[in-house]
C-alpha positions in Angstrom: 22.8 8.6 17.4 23.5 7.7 13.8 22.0 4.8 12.3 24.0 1.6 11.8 23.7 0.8 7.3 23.5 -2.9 6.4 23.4 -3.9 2.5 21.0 -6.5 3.9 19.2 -7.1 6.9 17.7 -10.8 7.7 14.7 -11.3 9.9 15.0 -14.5 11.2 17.8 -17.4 11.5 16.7 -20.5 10.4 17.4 -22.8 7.4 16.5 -19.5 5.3 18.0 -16.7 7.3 21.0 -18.9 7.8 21.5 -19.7 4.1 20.8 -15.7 2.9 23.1 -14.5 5.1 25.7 -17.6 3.9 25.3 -16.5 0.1 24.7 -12.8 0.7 28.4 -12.9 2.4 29.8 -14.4 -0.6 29.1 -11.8 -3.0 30.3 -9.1 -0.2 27.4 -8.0 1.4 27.7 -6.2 4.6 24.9 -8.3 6.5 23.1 -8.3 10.1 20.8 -10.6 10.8 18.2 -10.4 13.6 16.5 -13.1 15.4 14.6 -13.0 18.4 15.8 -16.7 20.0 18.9 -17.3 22.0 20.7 -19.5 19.2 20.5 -19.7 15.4 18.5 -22.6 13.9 14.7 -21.3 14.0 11.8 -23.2 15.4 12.4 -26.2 12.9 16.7 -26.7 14.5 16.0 -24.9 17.9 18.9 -25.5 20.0 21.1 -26.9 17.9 24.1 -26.1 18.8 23.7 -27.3 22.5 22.2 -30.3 21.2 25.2 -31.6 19.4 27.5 -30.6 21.9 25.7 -31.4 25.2 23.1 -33.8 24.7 24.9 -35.4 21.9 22.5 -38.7 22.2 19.2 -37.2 21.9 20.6 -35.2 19.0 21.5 -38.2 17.1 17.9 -39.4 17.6 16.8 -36.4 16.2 18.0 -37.7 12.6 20.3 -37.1 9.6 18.3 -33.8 9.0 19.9 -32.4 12.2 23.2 -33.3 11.1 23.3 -31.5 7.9 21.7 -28.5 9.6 24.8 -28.2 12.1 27.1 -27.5 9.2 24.6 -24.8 8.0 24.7 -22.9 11.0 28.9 -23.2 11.4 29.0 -22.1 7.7 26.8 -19.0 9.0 28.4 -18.5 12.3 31.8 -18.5 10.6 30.2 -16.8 7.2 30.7 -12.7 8.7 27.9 -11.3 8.7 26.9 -9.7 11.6 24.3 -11.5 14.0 22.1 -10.2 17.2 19.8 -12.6 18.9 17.4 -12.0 21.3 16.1 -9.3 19.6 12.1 -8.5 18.6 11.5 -6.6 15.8 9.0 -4.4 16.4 8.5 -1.9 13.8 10.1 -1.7 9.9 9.7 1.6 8.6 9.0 2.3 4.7 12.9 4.2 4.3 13.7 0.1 5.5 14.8 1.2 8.9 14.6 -1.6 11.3 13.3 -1.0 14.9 14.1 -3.8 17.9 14.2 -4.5 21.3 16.0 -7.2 24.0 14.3 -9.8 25.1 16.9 -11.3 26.6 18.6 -10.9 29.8 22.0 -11.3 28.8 22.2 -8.8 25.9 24.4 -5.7 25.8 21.7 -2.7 26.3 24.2 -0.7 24.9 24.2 -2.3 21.5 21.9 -0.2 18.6 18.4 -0.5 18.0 18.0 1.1 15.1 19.0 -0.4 11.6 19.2 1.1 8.1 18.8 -1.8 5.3 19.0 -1.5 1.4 17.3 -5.0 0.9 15.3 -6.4 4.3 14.9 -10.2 3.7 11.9 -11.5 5.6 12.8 -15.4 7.1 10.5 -15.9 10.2 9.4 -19.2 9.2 5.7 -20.5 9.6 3.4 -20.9 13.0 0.8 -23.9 13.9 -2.5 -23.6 12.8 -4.5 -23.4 16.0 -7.3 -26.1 16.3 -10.1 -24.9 18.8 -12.1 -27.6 20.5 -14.1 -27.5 23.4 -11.6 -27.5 26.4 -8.9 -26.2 24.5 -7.8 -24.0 27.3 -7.7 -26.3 30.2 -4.3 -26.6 31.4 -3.3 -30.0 30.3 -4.0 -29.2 26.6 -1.0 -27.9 24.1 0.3 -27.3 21.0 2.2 -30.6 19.7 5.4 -27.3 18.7 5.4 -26.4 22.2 6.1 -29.8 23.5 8.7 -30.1 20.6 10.4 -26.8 22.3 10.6 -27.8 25.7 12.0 -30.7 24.5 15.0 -29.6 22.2 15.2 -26.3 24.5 15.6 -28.1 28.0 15.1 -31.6 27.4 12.1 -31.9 29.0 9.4 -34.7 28.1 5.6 -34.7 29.7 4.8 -37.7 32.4 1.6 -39.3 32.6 -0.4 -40.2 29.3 -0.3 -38.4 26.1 -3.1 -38.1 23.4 -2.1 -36.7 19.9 -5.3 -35.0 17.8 -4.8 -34.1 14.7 -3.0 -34.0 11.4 0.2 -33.5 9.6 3.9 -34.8 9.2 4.7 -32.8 12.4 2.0 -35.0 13.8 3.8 -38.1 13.5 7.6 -36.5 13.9 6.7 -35.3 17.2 4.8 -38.7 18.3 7.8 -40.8 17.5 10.1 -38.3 19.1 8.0 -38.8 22.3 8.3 -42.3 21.9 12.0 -42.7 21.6 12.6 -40.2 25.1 9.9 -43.3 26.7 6.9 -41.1 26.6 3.8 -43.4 26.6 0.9 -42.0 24.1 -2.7 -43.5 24.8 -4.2 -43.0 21.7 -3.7 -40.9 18.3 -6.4 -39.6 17.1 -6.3 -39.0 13.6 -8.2 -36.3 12.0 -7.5 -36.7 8.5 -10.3 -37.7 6.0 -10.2 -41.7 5.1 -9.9 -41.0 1.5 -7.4 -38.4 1.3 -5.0 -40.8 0.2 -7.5 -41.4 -2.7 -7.4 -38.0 -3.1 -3.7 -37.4 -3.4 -2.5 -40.0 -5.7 -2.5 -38.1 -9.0 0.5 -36.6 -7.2 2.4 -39.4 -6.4 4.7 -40.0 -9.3 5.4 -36.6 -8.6 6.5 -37.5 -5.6 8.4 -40.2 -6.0 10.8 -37.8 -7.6 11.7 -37.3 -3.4 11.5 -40.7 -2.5 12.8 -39.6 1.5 9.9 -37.7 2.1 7.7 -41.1 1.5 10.2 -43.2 3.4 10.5 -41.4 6.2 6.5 -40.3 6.7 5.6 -44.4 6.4 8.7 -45.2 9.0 6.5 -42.8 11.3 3.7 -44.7 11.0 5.4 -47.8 11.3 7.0 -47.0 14.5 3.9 -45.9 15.5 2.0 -48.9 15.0 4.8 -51.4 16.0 5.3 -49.9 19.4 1.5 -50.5 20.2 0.0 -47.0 19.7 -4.2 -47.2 19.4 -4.2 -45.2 16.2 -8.1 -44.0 15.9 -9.2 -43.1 12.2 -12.5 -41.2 11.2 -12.4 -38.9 14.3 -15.7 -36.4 13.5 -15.2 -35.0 16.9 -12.8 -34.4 19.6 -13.5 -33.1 23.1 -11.2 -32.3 26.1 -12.4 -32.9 29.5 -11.9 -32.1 33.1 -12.7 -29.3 36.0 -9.8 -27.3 36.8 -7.1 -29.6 34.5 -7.6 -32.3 31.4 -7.9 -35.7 33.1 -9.7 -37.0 30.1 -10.2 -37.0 25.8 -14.0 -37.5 24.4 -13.7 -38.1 20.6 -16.6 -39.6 18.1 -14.8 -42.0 15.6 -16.3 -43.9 12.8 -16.5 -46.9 15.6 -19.1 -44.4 18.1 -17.9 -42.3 21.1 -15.1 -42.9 23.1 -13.1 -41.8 25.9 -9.4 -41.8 27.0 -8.0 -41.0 30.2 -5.1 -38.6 29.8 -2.7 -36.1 31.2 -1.8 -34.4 28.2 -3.8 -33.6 24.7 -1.4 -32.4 21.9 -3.3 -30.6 19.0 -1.6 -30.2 15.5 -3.6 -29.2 12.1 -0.3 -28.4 10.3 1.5 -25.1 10.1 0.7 -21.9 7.9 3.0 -18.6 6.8 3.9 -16.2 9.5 2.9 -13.1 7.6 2.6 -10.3 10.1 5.5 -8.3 9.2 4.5 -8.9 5.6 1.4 -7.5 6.2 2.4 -4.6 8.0 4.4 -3.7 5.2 1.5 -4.2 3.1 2.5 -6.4 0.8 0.5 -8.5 -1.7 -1.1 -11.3 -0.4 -3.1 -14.6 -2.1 -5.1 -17.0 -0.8 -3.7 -20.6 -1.1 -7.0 -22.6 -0.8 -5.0 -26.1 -0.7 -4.1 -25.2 2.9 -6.1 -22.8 3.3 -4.1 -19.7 4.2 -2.3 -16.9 2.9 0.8 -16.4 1.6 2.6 -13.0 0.8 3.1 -12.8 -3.5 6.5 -13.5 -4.3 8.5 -13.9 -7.8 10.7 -16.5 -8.8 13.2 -14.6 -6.7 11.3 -14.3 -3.9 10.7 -10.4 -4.1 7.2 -8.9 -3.0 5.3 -6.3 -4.0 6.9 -3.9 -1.9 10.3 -2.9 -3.1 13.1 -3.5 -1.0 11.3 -6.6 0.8 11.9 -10.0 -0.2 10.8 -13.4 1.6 12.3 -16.7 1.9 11.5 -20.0 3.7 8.3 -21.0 5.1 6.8 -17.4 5.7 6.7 -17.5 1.9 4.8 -20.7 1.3 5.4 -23.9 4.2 7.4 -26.1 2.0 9.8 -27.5 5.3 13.9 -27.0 5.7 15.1 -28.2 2.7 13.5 -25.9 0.3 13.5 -23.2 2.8 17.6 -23.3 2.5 17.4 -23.5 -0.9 14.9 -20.5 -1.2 17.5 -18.1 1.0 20.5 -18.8 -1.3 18.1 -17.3 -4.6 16.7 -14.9 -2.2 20.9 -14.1 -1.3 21.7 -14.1 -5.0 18.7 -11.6 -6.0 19.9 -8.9 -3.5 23.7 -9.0 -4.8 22.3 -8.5 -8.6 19.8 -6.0 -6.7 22.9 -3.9 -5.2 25.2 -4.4 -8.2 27.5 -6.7 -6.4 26.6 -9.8 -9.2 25.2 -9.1 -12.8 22.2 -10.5 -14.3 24.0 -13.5 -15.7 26.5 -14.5 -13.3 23.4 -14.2 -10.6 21.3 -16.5 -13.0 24.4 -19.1 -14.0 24.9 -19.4 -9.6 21.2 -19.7 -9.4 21.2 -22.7 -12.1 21.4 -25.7 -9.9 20.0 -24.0 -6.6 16.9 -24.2 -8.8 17.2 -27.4 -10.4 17.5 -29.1 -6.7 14.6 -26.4 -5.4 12.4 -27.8 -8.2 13.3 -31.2 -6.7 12.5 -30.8 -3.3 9.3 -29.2 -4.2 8.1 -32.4 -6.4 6.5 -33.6 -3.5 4.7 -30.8 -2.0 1.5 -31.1 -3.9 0.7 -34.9 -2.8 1.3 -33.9 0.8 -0.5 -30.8 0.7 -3.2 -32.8 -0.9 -2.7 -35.6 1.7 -2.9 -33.3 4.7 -5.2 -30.8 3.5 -6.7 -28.4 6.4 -9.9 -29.8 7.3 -12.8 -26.9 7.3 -14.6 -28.7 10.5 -11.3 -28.7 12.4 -10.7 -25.0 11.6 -14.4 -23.9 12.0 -15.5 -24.8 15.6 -19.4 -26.4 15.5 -19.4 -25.5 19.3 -20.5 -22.0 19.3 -19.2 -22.2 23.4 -15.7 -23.0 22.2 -13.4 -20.2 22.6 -11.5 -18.3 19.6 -9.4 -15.8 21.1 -8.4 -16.6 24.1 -6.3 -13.8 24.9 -10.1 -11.8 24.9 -12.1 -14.9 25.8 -14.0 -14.2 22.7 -16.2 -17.4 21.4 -17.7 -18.6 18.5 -21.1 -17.3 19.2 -19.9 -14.1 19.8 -18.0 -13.8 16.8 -21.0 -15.5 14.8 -24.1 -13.5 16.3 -21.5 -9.9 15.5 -21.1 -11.0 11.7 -25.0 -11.3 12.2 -25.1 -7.6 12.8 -23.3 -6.7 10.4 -19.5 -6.8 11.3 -18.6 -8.0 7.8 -14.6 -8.3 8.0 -12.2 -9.6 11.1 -11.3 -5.4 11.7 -15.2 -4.8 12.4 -15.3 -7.8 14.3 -12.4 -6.6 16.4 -13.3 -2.9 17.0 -16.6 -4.5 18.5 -15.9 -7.6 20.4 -12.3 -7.4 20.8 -11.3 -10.4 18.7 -7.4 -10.5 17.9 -6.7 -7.5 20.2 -5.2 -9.0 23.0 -1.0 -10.1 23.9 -0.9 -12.4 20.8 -2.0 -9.4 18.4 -4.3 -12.4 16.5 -1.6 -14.5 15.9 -3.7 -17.4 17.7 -7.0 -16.5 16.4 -6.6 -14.4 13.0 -6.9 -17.3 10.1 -9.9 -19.1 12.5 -11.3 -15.3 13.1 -11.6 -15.1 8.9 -12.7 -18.8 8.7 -15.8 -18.2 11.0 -16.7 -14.6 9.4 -16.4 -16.2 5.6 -18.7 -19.4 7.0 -21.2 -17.2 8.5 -21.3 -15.3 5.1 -20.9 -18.7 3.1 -18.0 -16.8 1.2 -14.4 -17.7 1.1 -11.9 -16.7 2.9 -10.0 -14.8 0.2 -12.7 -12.9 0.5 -13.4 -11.8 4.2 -9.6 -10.8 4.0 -7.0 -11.0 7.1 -6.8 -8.6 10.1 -5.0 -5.3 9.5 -1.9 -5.8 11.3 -0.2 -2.7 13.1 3.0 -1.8 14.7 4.2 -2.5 17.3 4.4 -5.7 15.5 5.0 -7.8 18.8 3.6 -6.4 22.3 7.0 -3.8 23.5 6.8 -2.2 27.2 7.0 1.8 27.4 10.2 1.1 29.2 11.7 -0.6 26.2 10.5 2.3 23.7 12.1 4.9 25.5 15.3 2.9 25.8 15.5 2.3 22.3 15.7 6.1 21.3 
């Protein structure tokens, strides 16, 4: 079966993916782009499109943000370029042939699963940072994105109590959202440092050049604090409690030890890069110590290392929507000069005020990165019983006492203990893997390195391999 030929091929459709693909059309492109969701809008406008038209009231509490998004993903539904959801990518070859599978019931089997790409723009957007405490895997305890899902996928909103733990403007979003659908939250425990404030306010005038940002963050907290939420500061510890489900949150504050009753616990310490298709393509990587991950290494174009692979949007650096957007028009713009379909200066003269407004958006990234900076005893577990990889039921004390022997890097850690080798392929425990390996070694991160990642880049059954071909 021959090989369908794209000029481009996008990987993902959110803000980034959506824009490319927008811009990319413009100069003539022939485009597909590939996402593995139902509906266009990534993780950040999940569901979109059935928001506005079906639940048009919750999606007008959702915000102005949401509104501007829904006439970027009619300008790339209506843009031409061809788009398959519900598809995993599962293996990019180096001749920039594309390998996928369905994961959704409703797809045409017959369609191809094979694409040929000149330029393969990587847009898969960024993951949470997973924050291990003890009793992290009692049912009862979740991710504050996956409550975020359920609710703009199927509306659906926990009962009981909720308790919040952690840090970050996704933090607060998600805690107001749950108030506004009557959620009641018990307590928010707040992990970030009491002077970080302190620490951020060489980049506030910076800031203020995106005055929104500011506005909205304090409205959060305003909400929060007028609707009666107990807002805990100083938290040094956090436990989750209960026998077969949580029924209970232990936590150590500046004020002593306390404990809340609750139903839920939902855990955020911000978001990082999804990188693993950028490092199975083994592109250049860098350490970004003020959020402590990595991030592939990109030009001012957003090109990596590898030719014929370019990045846009929050896999690049987390930077949210806006810039994201921003970032897949350049990206777009890059691959026409790249393919002869724009020159040099008509690409640089299109690029001229994508990049004055990028530079905008961006003013403000290095107070809030500053602000919420990754906390090293929320990423390093004291708890040596508290588990890491959960998919192996690997703890810290195993992953500590193995570095003790002489396991030196996360892939000598995984060929003996089975760290990262489980359904998740370290997508859960990968960053906190290097994080306990570079503490044992009292070395930094950048140095310890990242797991090798392999293809299949997502977990594929034999059945679906032998249907691709």
């Amino acid at each position: 079966m021959q090989v369908p030929e794209y000029d481009l091929i996008i990987i993902g459709s959110g803000p980034a993916g959506m824009a490319a693909a927008v811009t990319s059309r413009g100069q003539g492109l022939k485009v597909l782009v590939l996402d593995e969701q139902p509906t266009a809008g990534g993780q950040i406008y999940r569901n979109i499109e059935h928001l506005e038209l079906h639940r048009n009231p919750e999606f007008k509490k959702l915000g102005r943000d949401y509104s501007e998004a829904s006439g970027l993903v009619k300008r790339f539904k209506n843009c031409g370029a061809d788009y398959l959801s519900g598809m995993t990518v599962w293996q990019i070859e180096k001749e920039l042939v594309v390998r996928v599978v369905h994961n959704s019931p409703g797809q045409d089997k017959k369609s191809p699963l094979s694409f040929k790409a000149k330029k393969i723009l990587i847009a898969v957007g960024a993951m949470e940072r997973p924050m291990p405490i003890p009793g992290w895997t009692l049912p009862g305890v979740m991710a504050c994105t996956a409550v975020d899902v359920l609710y703009k996928s199927a509306g659906i909103v926990p009962k009981g109590t909720v308790v919040l733990a952690g840090a970050g403007p996704l933090l607060l979003l998600i805690a107001t959202r749950l108030l506004d659908a009557g959620v009641k939250i018990s307590a928010l425990l707040n992990t970030n440092p009491q002077n970080a404030l302190l620490k951020a306010l060489p980049h506030l005038p910076s800031a203020l050049r995106t005055p929104e940002y500011l506005v909205k963050g304090a409205g959060m907290l305003l909400k929060l604090r007028t609707s009666g939420v107990p807002i805990h500061f100083g938290i040094r510890s956090i436990e989750a409690q209960g026998k077969e489900n949580l029924n209970r949150v232990r936590f150590v504050s500046s004020k002593g030890t306390q404990t809340v009753d609750a139903d839920l616990l939902l855990l955020h310490q911000g978001v990082v890069p999804n990188v693993q298709i950028t490092r199975l393509l083994g592109c250049e990587h860098q350490w970004y110590e003020s959020q402590r991950y990595w991030e592939p290494v990109l030009d001012e174009w957003g090109n990596t290392s590898v030719p014929g692979i370019a990045v846009a949007g929050d896999c690049g650096r987390v930077s949210g929507s806006k810039v994201s957007e921003l970032s897949g028009h350049i990206a777009a713009l890059e691959t026409a000069r790249a393919l002869g379909a724009l020159s040099e200066s008509k690409r640089d003269e299109q690029a001229s005020s994508i990049r004055a407004e990028l530079k905008k958006q961006q003013a403000s990234r290095p107070f809030l990165d500053t602000l919420f900076e990754p906390q090293k005893s929320w990423i390093v577990p004291e708890d040596e019983a508290t588990m890491v990889c959960r998919c192996e039921e690997v703890d810290v004390g195993e992953i500590r006492n193995t570095v003790r022997l002489g396991a030196h890097s996360p892939d000598r850690v995984k060929a003996m203990i089975r760290s990262g080798m489980g359904f998740c392929q370290g997508r859960m425990c990968a960053l906190t893997l290097s994080e306990i390996i570079a503490d044992e070694l009292k070395i930094s991160p950048a140095d310890v390195g990242y797991l090798r990642v392999r293809s299949p880049i997502k977990p594929v059954t034999l059945g679906q391999l032998v249907s691709s071909e």
